[in-house]
N, C-alpha and C positions, 0 to 999 in steps of 0.2 A: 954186283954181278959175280964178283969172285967168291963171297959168302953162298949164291945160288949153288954155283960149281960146286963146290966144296958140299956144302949140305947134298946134293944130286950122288956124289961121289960116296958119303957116309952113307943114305939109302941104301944101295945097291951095294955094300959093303957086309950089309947083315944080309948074311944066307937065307934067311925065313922071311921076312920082309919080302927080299928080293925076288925070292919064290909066289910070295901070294901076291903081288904084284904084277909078275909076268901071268897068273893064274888067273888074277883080276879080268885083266887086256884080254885074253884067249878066251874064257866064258863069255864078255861084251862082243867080240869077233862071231862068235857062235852067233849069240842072240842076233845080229846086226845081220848076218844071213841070211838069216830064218825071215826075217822080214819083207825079202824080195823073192821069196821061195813060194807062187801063187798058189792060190786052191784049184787042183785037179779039176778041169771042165768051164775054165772061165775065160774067156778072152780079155787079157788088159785093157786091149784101145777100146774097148765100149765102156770102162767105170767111168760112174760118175763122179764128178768133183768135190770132196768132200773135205773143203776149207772152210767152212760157215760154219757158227753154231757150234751148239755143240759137239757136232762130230769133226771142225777143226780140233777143238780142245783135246779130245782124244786124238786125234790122229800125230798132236803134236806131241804128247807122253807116249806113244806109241814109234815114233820117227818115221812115221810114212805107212805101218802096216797096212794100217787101218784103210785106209785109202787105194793100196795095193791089192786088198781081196787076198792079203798074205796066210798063210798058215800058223801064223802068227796076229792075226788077225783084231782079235780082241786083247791077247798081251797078258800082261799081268792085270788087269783091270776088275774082275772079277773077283779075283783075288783079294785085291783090295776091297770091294763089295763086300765081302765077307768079313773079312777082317773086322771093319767100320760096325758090322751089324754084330757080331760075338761083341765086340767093344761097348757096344748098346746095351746089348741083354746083360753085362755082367751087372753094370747100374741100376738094371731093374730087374732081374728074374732074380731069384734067391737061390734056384741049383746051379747057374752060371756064377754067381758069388761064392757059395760053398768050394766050386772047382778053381775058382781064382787062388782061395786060400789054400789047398790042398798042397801047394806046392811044386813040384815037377810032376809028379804024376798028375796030377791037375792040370798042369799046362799041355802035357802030351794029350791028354784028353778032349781038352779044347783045340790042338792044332789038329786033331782028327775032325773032327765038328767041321771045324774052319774050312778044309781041303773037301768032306760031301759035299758043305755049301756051295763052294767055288764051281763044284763040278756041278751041280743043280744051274746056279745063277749062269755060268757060262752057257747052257743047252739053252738056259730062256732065252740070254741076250743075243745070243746063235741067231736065233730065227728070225730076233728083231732085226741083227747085221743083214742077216741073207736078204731080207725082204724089201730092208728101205736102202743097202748100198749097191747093190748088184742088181743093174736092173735086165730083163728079162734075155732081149737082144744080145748079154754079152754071155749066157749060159748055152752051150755046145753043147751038154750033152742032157739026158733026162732031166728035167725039175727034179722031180721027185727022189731018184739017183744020187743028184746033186744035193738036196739038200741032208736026207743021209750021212752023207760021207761028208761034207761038209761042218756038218757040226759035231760028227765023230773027231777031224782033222781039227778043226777049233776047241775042242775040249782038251785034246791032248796036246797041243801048240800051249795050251794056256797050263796046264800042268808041268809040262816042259820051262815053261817059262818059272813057272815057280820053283823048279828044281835048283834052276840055274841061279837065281836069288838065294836059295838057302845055300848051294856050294859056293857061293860068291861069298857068302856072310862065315862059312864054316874054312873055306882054303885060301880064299882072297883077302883084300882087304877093305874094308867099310861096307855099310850094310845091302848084301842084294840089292832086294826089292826096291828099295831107294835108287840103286847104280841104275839099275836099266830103266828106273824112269828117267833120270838124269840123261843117259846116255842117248836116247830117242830124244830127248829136247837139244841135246849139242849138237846130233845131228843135221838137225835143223839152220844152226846158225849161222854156219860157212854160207847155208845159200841163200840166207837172209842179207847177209852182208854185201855178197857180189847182187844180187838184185837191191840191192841201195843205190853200190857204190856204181850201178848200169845205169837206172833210173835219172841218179842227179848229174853224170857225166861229166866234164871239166869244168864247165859251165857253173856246177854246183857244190865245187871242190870244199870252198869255206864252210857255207852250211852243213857238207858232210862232217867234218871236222867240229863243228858245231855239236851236231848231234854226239858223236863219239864222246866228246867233252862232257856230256851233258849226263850219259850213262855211265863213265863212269863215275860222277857224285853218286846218281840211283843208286847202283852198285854197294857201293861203298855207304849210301843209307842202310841199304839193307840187311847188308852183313852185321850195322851197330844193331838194326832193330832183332835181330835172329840171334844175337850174342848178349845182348843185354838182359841184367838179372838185378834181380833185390837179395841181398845176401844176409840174410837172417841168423845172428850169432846163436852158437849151440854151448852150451858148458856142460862139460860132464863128470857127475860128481867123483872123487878119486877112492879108487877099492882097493884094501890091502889083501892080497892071496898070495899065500905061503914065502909073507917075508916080503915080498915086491909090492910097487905101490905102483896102481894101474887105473888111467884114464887123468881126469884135471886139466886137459886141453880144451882149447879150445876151439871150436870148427864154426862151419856155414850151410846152412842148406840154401840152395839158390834157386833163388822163385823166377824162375823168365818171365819177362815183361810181355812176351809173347807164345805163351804154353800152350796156344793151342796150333800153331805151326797154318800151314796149309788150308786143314778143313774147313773154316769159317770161309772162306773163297771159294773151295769148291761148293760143300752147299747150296752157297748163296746163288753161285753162276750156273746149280744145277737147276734151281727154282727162278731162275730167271728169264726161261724158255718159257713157262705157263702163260703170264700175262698173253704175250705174241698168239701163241696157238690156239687159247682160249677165242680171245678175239677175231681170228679168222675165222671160227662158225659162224660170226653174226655179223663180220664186218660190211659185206654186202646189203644189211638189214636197219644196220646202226652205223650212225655216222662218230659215235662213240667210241665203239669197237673200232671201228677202222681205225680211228684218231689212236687207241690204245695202242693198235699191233703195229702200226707205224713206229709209235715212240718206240715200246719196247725190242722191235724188231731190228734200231739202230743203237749201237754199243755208244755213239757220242753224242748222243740226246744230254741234255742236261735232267730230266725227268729220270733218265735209263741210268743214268750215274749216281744219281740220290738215291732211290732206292737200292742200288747197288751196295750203297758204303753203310746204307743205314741196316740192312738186313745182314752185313761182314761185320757190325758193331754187335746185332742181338747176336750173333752165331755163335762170335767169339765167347763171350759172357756164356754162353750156354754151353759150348764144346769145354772151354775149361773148367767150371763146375762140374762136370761128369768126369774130366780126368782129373780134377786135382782135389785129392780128398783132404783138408785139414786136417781131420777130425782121425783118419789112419797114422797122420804124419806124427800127430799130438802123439798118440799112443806109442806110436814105434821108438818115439824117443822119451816117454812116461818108463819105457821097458827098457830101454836099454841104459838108464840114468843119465839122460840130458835135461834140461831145461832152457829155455830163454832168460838170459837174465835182468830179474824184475818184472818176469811175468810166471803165474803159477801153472804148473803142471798139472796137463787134463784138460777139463773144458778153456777153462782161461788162456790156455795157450793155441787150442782149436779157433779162438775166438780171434786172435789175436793174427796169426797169420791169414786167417779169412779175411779180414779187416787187411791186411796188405794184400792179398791175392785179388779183391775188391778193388784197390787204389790203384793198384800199375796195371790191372788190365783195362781200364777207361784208356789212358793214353795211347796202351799196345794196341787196342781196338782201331782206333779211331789212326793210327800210325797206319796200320795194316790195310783200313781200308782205302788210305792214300796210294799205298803203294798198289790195291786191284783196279784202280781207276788208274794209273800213271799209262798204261797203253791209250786209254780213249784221249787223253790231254796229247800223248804225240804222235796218233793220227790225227787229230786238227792242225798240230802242227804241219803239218806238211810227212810222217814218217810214212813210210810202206807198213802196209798193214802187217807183213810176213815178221821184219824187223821191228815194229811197234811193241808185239809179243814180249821184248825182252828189255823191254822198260820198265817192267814190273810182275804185278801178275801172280796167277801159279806159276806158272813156267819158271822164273827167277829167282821165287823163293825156295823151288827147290835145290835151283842148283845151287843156291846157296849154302843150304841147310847141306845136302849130300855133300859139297868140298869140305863145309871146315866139317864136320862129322867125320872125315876122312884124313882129315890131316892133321883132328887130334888123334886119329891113331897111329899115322903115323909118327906122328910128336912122340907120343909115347914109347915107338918101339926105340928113338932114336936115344929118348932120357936112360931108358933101361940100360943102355949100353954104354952110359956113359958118355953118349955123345951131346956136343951143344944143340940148342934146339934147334926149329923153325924160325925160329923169331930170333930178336937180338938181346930180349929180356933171357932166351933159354928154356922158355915154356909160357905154351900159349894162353892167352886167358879162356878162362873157364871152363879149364881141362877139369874132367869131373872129379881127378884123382886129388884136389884141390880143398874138396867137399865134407862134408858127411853126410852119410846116405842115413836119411831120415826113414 
């Protein structure tokens, strides 16, 4: 506890720090407003409830917008949309790879792209929000009026929201877009917690205590699974210029075990909806169909969980072959005079880190898709559905991935300055400054 104080104490000791900090809190204050700020012409008490499905899912990265008919409604979500799909095209269109390579002005170019798309995807998903969350009774004033200004008000809530992600990432600390999806799922937790701890009553005191025990193992799995890396030795050969003898260390490039983070769950749990809907055309016709929409329509089906883990298994495999390029890393380090030592430079070495990118993502896979089922194993148990959420899941690996992503920067600002670290080692593992950037 006195090491916490103390480290709390050095924080807030560095002016700059302490500044994008307090910067940090006041942008998430913003956001966190805007989400109970309704859309002009809607009456609250007629929404519909929109905990199921996939519009839970949203409304949980969202901290309730979604579900409010907020002006903030769609969030950052779109954004992300977009993002995911330039991320696409760079791996397959050849003018989106030319601008990848281009450098900063290439990037500027593509985060112009990014922010049309965003504002395109938003106006579609606009209509779809208006049409299937708001239903007719709870709109006051014109339809048409309404929907208008509506998806004007949602286009720029979601621009807005993006701003506030790039000034989080530019004044604050750790990265926007990440905080406020973080921050919309914390939100959530307080009242996950007290409808637990209502639910089981005195009555159920141990079992609660049970439960808590039990997350935080989860927990503490998930953070090893989101920090865990293959650390792949780099030597680099030594150059003499003008007199000085430069480079002949030795580094790491670190392969995570889990490099495609998040997307493989999202995907998965996006295409998890079809079976259900499909089946509802015919289930009246087929007794097949019915049998189908049933299973897939419950998240604790044992049917509903197998294909779940086995479609976060191909995802993974698939999302990390499109981000992780050997075959760039081979060269970047052909060009800057590294090697692997005992393995040749160029293809050979292309070869050779694929061959490990191959081997730790089976286990990361297949770890990962443990952790997107861990909610449906503690709602059989007995957990509240709202609290189950944070057994696993997306939900947890984000907030996982956004804390230490956040607290290796602040680790960093603390080493700069000479102070002791986070930790009692002085510096956290697999702070990137650790590395060589391949």
């Amino acid at each position: 506890m006195k090491k916490f104080i103390s480290t709390v104490k050095n924080i807030f000791s560095i002016e700059d720090l302490r500044i994008r900090i307090l910067n940090t809190i006041g942008f998430l204050i913003v956001f966190r407003l805007g989400s109970y700020i309704v859309l002009p012409g809607v009456d609250p008490s007629q929404l519909k409830d929109s905990s199921e499905g996939i519009f839970g899912l949203i409304d949980t990265f969202l901290g309730g917008a979604f579900s409010n008919a907020s002006i903030f409604g769609l969030g950052i979500m779109p954004y992300i949309s977009a993002s995911i799909v330039l991320q696409l095209l760079t791996v397959g269109v050849p003018y989106f790879q030319k601008l990848q390579k281009e450098g900063e002005s290439g990037r500027k170019r593509i985060n112009q792209i990014t922010r049309v798309l965003t504002i395109l995807i938003t106006l579609a998903q606009g209509v779809g929000y208006i049409t299937a969350t708001i239903p007719n009774e709870a709109i006051m004033v014109s339809k048409t009026l309404f929907t208008f200004s509506s998806l004007v008000l949602l286009a720029s809530g979601t621009m807005f929201c993006m701003w506030l992600g790039e000034k989080i990432t530019e004044k604050g600390i750790g990265n926007g877009i990440s905080m406020l999806i973080m921050i919309g799922i914390i939100s959530r937790f307080p009242g996950a917690i007290l409808g637990e701890v209502v639910s089981k009553g005195t009555s159920g005191a141990l079992l609660l205590i049970i439960e808590f025990f039990v997350l935080f193992f989860v927990v503490v799995g998930v953070v090893a699974l989101t920090e865990a890396t293959r650390r792949i030795p780099v030597q680099y050969a030594k150059q003499v210029v003008g007199g000085k003898v430069y480079g002949g260390q030795r580094q790491y490039i670190p392969i995570k075990v889990n490099a495609s983070g998040v997307m493989p769950i999202i995907f998965a749990q996006s295409l998890m909806f079809v079976p259900a809907l499909v089946a509802q055309i015919w289930a009246s016709e087929s007794d097949i169909a019915n049998y189908i929409g049933n299973t897939f329509s419950s998240p604790t089906s044992w049917q509903y969980n197998l294909v779940f883990a086995i479609m976060i298994i191909l995802f993974t495999f698939f999302y990390t072959a499109i981000t992780v390029n050997p075959e760039q890393i081979a060269e970047d380090m052909k060009r800057n005079g590294g090697f692997v030592p005992g393995v040749k430079p160029g293809a050979p070495t292309a070869d050779f880190i694929d061959n490990i990118i191959s081997r730790i993502t089976l286990p990361g896979s297949v770890l990962l898709a443990a952790v997107a089922i861990m909610p449906a194993f503690a709602m059989m148990a007995g957990v509240s559905n709202q609290f189950s959420g944070f057994y696993g899941g997306t939900s947890l690996l984000i907030m996982v991935g956004v804390i230490m992503d956040t607290l290796r920067q602040i680790e960093s600002y603390l080493l700069m300055r000479h102070y002791e670290g986070m930790m009692k080692s002085g510096n956290m593992k697999n702070n990137p400054s650790n590395y060589a950037v391949a």
